[in-house]
N, C-alpha and C positions, 0 to 999 in steps of 0.2 A: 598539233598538241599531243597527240598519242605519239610521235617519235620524240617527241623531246620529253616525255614522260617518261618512256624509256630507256632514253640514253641520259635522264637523271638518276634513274633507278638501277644502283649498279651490284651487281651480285659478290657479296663479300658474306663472310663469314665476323670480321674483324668492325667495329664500330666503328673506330677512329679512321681504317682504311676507306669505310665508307663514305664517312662527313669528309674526308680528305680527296677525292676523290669525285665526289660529289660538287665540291666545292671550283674542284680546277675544271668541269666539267661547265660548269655555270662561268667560269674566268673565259677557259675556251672559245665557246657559245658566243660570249661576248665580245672578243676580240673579231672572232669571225664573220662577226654582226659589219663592225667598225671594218675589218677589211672588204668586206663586198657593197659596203658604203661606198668606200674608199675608189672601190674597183668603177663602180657605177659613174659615178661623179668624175672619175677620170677618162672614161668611153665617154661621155656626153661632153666632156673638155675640149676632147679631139675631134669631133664634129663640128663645134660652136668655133673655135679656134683656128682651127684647118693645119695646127700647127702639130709635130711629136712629143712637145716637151712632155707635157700634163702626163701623156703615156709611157715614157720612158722614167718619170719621177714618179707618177700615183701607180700606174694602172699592173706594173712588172712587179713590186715590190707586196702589195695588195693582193696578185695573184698567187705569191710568194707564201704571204704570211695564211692565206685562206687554206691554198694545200698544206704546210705546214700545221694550221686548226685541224683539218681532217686525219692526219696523218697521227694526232697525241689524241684526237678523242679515239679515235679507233685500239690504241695503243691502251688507252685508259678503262675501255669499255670492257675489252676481251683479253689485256696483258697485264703490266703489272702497273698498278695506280704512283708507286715511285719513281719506275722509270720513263712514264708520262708526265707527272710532274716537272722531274730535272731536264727533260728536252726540253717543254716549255717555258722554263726558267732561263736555259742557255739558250733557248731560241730567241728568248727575251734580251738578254745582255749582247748577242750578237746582232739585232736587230736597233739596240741602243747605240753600239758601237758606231753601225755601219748608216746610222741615220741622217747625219748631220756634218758638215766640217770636221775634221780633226781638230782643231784649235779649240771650236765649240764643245766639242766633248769632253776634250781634256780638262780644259777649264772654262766653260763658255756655257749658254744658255742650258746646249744638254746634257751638264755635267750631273745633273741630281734626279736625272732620270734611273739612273743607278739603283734611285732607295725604292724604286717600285718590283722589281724580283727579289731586293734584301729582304721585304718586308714579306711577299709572298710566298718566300722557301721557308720562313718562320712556321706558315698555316696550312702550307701545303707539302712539308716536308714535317720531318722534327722541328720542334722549337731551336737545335744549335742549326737546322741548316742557315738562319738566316749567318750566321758566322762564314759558312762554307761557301757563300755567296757573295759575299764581302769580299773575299779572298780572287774569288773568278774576277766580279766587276774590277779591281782595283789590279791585276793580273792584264786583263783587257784594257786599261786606262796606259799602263805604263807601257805596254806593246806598243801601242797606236802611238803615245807620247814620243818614244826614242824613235818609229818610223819617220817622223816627220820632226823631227829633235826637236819637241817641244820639253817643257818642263811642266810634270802634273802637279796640282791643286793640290799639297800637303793637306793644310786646314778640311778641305773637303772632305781629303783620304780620311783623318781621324772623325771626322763628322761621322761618315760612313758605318766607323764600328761602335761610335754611339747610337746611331740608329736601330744596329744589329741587338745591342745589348735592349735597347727598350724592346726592339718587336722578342725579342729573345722571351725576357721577366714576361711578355703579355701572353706569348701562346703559350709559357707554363704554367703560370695563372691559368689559362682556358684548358689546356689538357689535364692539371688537379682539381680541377671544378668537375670538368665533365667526369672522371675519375671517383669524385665522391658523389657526385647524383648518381652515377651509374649503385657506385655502392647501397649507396639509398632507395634505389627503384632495385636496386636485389632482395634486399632487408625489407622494401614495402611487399613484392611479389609474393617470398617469402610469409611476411604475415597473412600476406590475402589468403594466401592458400594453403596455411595453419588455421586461420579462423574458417574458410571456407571449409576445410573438412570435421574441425568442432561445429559449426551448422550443422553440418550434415549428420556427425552422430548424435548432435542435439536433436534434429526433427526427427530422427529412427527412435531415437528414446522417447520422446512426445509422442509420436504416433503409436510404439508400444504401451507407454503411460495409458495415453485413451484408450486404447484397445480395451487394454484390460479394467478399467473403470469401464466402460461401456460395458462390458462382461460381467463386473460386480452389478450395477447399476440392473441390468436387466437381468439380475437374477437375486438380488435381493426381495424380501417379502413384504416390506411396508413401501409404500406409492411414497416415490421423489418427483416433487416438479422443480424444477429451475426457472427462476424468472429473471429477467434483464434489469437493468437499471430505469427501465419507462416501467417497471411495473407487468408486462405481460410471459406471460410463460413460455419457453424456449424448447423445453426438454420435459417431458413425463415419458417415465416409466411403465413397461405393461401393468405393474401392481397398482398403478394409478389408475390406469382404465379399469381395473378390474374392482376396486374401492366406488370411485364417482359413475361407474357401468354408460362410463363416453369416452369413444375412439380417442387413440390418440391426434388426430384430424380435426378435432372439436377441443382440445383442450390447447392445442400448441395456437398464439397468439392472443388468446384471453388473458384479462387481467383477472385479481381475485373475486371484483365483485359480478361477474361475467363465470365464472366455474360456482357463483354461490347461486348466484340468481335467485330460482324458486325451491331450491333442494333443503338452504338452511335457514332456520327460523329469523325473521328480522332485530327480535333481541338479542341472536348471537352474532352476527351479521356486522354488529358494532364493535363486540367484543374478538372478532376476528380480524377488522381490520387496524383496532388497538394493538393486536398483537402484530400484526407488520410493520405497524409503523415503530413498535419498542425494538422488534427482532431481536438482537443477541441478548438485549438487556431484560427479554421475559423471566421470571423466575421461574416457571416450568412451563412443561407444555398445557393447551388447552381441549377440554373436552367438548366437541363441536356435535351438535345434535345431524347427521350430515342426510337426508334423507328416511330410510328406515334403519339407519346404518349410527353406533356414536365413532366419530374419530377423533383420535388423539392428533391435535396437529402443535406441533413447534418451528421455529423459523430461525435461520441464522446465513447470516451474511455471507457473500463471495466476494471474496478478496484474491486481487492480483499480486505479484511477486513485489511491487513497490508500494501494498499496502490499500492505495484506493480500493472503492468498492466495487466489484463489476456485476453486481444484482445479489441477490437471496437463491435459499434453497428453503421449500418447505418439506416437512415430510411427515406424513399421514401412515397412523395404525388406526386398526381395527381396534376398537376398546370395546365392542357393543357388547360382549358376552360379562369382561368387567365390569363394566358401567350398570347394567342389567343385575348381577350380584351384589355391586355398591348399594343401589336402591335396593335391591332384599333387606339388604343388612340394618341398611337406616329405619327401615320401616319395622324392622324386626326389634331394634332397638327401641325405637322411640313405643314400640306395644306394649314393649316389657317393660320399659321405664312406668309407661300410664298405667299398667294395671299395678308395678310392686307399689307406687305412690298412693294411692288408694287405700292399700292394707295398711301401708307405712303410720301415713295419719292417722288411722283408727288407733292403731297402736298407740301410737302417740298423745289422742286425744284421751286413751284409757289409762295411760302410764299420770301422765298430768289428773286425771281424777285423781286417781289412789293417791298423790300427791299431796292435794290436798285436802286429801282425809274424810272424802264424800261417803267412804264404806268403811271410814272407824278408822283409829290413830295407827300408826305404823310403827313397826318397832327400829331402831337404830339401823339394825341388819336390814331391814326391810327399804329402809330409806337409801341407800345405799346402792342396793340393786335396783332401786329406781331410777335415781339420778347416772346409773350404768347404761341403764334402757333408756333414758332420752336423749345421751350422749351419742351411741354408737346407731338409735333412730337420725339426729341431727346430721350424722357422719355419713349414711344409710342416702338421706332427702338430696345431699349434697353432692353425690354419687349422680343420682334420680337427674338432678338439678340438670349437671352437667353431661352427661348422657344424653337427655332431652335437647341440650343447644348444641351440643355436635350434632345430631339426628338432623336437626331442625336448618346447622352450617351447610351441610354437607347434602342437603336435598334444596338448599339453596332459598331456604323460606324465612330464615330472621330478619325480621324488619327492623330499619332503625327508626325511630319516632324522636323526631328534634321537638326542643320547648325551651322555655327559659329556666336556669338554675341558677342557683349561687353556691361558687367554687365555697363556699365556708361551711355552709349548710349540707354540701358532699362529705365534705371533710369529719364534720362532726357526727355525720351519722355511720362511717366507718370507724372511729374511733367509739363507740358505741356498742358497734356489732362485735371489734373485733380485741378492744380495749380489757377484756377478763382474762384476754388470752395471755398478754403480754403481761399482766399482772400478776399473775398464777407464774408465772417462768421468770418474774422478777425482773423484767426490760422495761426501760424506759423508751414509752412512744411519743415521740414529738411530731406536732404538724406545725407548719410554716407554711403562711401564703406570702409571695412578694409584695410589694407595695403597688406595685404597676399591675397587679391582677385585677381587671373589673370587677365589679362585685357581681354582676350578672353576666352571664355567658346563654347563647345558646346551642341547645345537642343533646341528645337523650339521657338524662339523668340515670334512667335505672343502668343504662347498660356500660356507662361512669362509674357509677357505683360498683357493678359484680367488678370491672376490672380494678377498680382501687381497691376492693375489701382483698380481692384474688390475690393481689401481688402484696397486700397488707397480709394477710394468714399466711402464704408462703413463706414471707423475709420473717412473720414473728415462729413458725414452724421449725425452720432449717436453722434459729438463732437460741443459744443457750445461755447466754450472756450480753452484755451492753445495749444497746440501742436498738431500736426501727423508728429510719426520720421520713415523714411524709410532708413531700415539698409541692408546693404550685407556683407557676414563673411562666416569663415569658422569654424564651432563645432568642427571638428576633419577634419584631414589630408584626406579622403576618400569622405567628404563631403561639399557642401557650402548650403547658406542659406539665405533666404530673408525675411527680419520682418519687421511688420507694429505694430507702435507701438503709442497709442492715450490716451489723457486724460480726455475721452466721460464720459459719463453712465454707462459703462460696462456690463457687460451681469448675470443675474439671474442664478446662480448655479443651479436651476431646468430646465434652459434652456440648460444648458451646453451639456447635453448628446443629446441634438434632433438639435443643434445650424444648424449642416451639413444635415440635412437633407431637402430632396426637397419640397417648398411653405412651407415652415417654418421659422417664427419669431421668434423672442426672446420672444417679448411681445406684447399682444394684446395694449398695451396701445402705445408705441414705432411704431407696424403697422398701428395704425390710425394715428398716427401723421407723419410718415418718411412712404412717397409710396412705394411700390416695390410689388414682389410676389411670392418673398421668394425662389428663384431660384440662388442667385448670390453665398452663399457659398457650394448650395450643386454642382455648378458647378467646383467652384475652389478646392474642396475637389478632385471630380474626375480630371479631369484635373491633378493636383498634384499627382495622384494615378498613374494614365496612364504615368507620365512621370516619374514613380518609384519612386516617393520622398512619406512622409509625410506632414501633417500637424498637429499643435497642435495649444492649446487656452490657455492664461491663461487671467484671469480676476479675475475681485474685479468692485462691485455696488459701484458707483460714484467718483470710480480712474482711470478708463478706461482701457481699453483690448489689449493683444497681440496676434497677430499671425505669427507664426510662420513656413515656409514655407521651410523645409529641402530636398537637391535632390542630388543625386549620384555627386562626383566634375569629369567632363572631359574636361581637360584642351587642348582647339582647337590647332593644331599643326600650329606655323607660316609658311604663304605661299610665298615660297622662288619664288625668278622672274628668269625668265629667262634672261641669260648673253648671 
């Protein structure tokens, strides 16, 4: 098996020289097979027989054609693969010749023995050899014909070169095929090893990519962990160890409630895991009470180059020294608030004597400066008022107290509180309930109330002309809604995004002329939050503004009397 491995395996440089070559070597082989067949079969003839024929017809000619085999594979191995070829082929036509009768050959049984080396110098030569072998066979036919004055096979002869013309079309078919796959496996090679070297600058640039995020990464100062898509942490940061004071050893495989355990309080604990499960859709980060430590924690997704998720990244600051000044400030706020409220009311309670008239009648002038002082006291409480519920937001203590109301009885008691105001400025205030509004709802009245008068005194505030419409309805079947709707100023689209937040105007030019302190809708904003609902704005400069004030529908169950 190993010699015949190697004498198939032939050393060329040239492809076609090799399949060609390769090919006649396997033709060879086989012939050589058939003559030492040949040769056997005619030695054991001559034994069984006792006669010379079998020897002098198989066993000479057999031994003939075997040296012959040996003499073109050698020729083919170590010389030229065409000049082993064409011996082979005429070794072929001269062994066709000298096979049989003359009569027979010329035109007789082995006359078409012929198309077996036409066919082969096609595959084993050029595609035109099979022509140039046409030419020999038919050369050899008419030699041997006049020797023995026969006359050759016309019909045959032109047979002949149709046979040539087909092996001809077949082995140039097979050498433009081979011809374009070859092309094709240079153009594939070629790619492989244009993409093979884009790989390659691809991973030196990846690998430098990480390098140097590894490098940010561990030297940035707020604690990054990375978590996987099951939830457990892959990657923390020295600043993480140095925030939750646990190795990185103890954090890397923990999920979140595994790094919270006994560190953070069990009612944040829920609001943390709230926060993973919204991740990019949080509105800001959360203040997380984390041991003796407060940290700021925010979460946002890892995303692959096709979009899927492939886990979160949390990332933890230090806020304890702000968080620790927050509560000063509230504390300090809501002091000041309680003790100016106290003076406020006296005030208040003395301005309302002199009023009326408990220490003797007032003169015009006098009345005047009183109705001043109860105004800018009511302005003064209002201030107090709101002060007090941010204090109160913001240290996380307003309660919400649900009951049952009636959306009419809200209504009414707003247009009430705030119905002199629009009067005195000459607006018409309209309320509208839907028809589909229950008459009871339940949810905490009073804190209904601050935000419908809130966004009522605003839209009648910021409005110098036409309307403020106060609407109640339902958007959909699960929800009702309260909207205040004005035909003021409206609000500045770069104001839009900060509108809700706390001591913030719209406009510096709108705060010097309309007092306040910027406290009324980042109140109503919470408020609204706390009692599950939203709210939204829309607005347009000088067509005036909506808001719109959405909260869960819980429709109060009537209270049956006892019989």
């Amino acid at each position: 098996m190993i010699f015949l491995r190697k004498l198939f395996d032939i050393p060329s440089a040239d492809a076609d020289d090799v399949r060609r070559r390769r090919l006649l070597a396997i033709l060879v082989v086989g012939v050589a097979v058939v003559a030492f067949i040949a040769m056997v079969a005619a030695l054991f003839g001559v034994i069984d027989a006792g006669t010379g024929f079998a020897f002098l017809v198989f066993f000479l000619p057999a031994s003939a054609v075997l040296v012959g085999c040996i003499i073109v594979l050698a020729i083919n191995y170590y010389g030229s693969g065409w000049l082993a070829s064409s011996l082979f082929l005429l070794f072929l036509v001269t062994v066709i010749t000298f096979s049989d009768k003359p009569a027979e050959v010329v035109a007789g049984r082995s006359l078409y023995a012929y198309v077996v080396p036409i066919i082969m110098a096609s595959v084993l030569l050029r595609s035109y050899g099979s022509f140039i072998f046409v030419g020999l066979s038919e050369i050899a036919m008419v030699s041997l014909a006049r020797s023995v004055q026969l006359t050759p096979d016309v019909p045959a002869m032109m047979g002949f070169w149709i046979v040539a013309t087909i092996a001809w079309l077949a082995a140039r078919s097979l050498e433009q095929a081979l011809t374009d796959l070859r092309a094709i496996n240079r153009d594939l090679d070629q790619r492989v090893s244009d993409r093979t070297r884009e790989l390659s600058e691809a991973l030196t640039r990846e690998q430098a990519e990480t390098s140097k995020n590894q490098a940010i990464l561990q030297s940035i100062a707020d604690g990054v962990v990375v978590f996987d898509t099951g939830g457990r942490a892959v990657v923390a940061n020295p600043a993480t160890t140095r925030l939750l004071e646990q190795p990185v050893s103890r954090l890397v495989g923990k999920d979140i409630d595994q790094l919270m355990d006994a560190d953070v309080p069990v009612a944040e604990q829920s609001k943390v895991r709230t926060l993973f499960k919204d991740g990019a859709t949080a509105a800001s980060p959360l203040n997380v009470q984390w041991g003796d430590k407060t940290l700021s924690l925010s979460i946002a997704p890892v995303q692959v180059a096709s979009g899927e998720a492939a886990g979160s990244v949390a990332v933890l600051r230090d806020v304890t020294r702000e968080a620790e000044v927050s509560r000063m400030k509230s504390a300090f706020v809501s002091m000041v608030s309680h003790e100016l409220r106290t003076p406020l009311n006296a005030i208040q309670g003395y301005t309302e004597i002199l009023q009326q008239n408990v220490h003797g009648p007032l003169s015009e002038k006098q009345r005047g400066v009183a109705e001043r002082i109860m105004m800018n006291i009511g302005r003064l409480l209002g201030i107090v008022g709101d002060l007090l519920d941010q204090a109160q937001i913001e240290a996380g203590t307003l309660a919400i107290r649900d009951g049952i109301f009636a959306p009419a009885e809200l209504i009414e008691s707003v247009q009430s509180s705030v119905g002199s105001m629009a009067q005195k400025k000459g607006l018409n205030l309209i309320a509208e309930i839907a028809p589909d509004m229950p008459a009871s709802l339940t949810g905490d009245s009073q804190r209904l109330y601050q935000v419908l008068s809130n966004l009522t005194a605003n839209a009648i505030k910021y409005t110098d002309e036409g309307r403020v419409a106060i609407r109640f309805f339902r958007p959909d079947s699960g929800h009702w809604a309260m909207q205040v709707d004005d035909t003021g100023i409206g609000i500045p689209i770069s104001a839009e995004p900060h509108i809700f937040e706390p001591f913030h105007q719209g406009d510096d030019t709108i705060g010097r002329r309309h007092s306040g302190v910027g406290l009324g809708l980042a109140i109503v904003k919470r408020l609204v939050e706390l009692m599950k609902g939203d709210i939204k704005l829309s607005s347009r400069m000088g067509r005036g503004s909506t808001f719109t004030a959405t909260f869960p529908l819980i429709v109060a169950e009537p209270v049956q009397e006892a019989t």
